[in-house]
C-alpha positions in Angstrom: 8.5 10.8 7.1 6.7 9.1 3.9 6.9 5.4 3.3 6.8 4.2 0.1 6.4 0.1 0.4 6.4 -2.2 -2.8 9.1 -4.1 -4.9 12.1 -2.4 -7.0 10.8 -4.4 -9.9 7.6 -2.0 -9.8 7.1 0.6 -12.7 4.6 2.5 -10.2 6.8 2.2 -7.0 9.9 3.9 -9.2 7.4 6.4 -10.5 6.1 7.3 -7.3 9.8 7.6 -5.3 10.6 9.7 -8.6 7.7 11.9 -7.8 9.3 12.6 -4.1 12.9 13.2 -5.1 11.8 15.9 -7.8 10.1 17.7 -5.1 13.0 17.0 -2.8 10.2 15.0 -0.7 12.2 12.9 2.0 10.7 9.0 2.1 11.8 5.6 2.8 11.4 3.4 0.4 10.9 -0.1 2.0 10.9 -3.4 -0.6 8.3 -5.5 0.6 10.3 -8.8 -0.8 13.1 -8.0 1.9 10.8 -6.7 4.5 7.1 -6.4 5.1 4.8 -4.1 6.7 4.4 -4.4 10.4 1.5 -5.4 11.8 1.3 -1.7 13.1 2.4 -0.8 10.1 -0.4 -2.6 7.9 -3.4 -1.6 10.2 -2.7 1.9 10.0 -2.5 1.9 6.4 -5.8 -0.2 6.6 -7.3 2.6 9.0 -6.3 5.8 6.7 -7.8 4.2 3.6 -10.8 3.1 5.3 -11.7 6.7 5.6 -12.0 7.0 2.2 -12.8 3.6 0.8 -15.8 2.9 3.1 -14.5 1.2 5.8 -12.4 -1.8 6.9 -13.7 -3.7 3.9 -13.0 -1.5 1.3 -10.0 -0.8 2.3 -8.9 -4.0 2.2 -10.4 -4.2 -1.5 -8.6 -1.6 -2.6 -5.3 -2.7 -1.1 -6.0 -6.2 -3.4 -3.8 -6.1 -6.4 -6.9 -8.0 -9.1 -4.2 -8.5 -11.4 -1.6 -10.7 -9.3 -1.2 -14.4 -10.2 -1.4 -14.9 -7.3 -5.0 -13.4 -6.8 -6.9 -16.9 -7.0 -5.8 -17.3 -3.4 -7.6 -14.2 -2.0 -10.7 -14.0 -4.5 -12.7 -16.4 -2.6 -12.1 -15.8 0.4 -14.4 -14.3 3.3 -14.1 -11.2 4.4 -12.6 -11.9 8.0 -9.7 -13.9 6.1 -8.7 -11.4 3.1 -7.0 -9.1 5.5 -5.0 -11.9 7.1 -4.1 -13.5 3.7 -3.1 -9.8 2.5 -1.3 -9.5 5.3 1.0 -12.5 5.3 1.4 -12.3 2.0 2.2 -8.8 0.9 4.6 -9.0 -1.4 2.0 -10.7 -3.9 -0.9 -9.1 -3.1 -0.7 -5.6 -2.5 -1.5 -3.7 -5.1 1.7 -0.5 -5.7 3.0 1.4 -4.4 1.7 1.4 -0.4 2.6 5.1 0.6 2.2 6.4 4.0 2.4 10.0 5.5 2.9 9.2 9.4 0.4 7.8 10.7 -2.7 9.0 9.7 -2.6 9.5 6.1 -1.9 6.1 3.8 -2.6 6.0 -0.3 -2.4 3.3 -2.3 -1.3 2.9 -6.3 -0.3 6.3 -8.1 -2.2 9.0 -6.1 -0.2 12.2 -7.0 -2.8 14.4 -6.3 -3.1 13.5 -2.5 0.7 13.1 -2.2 1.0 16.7 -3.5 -0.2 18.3 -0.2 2.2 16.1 2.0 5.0 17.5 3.1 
């Protein structure tokens, strides 16, 4: 089952559920302001991207939303602490939509390509 996690408010998170239901796709789609990710949840999504952003690290970089107001509280940060801080506070900082294919496949932002092979 695909997970779609972000806010309703979120051009990219409508975008991307209208993607699924045109293909007749069935996902979840899980606002993060009523309910967050897991921790289970979040470090699976942490271990798919790191395949392809270059580990732990860059996975959490690219989960960062750079354009939240609320970014300032993340920007300095060391390393060891982003991925708490994104973590408690992912409504603000994620960057949208957070999609998940089970377990071991996780995107993040508008990734049609990739989301065109899941089924």
């Amino acid at each position: 089952m695909i997970q779609i996690f972000g806010t309703n408010k979120n051009f990219d998170c409508k975008a991307a559920q209208r993607f699924f239901k045109e293909r007749r796709i069935p996902f979840q789609f899980v606002d993060l302001k009523e309910k967050e990710m897991s921790r289970g949840e979040f470090d699976s999504v942490l271990t798919s991207l790191s395949k392809t952003e270059g580990g732990r690290e860059g996975a959490v970089e690219a989960l960062t939303d750079k354009n939240s107001k609320d970014y300032s509280s993340i920007a300095y940060l060391d390393e060891s602490e982003k991925e708490e801080k994104l973590f408690e506070n992912q409504a603000k900082l994620l960057k949208q939509p957070v999609c998940r294919n089970g377990k071991t496949e996780a995107t993040v932002g508008m990734a049609q390509k990739i989301w065109e092979n899941w089924k």
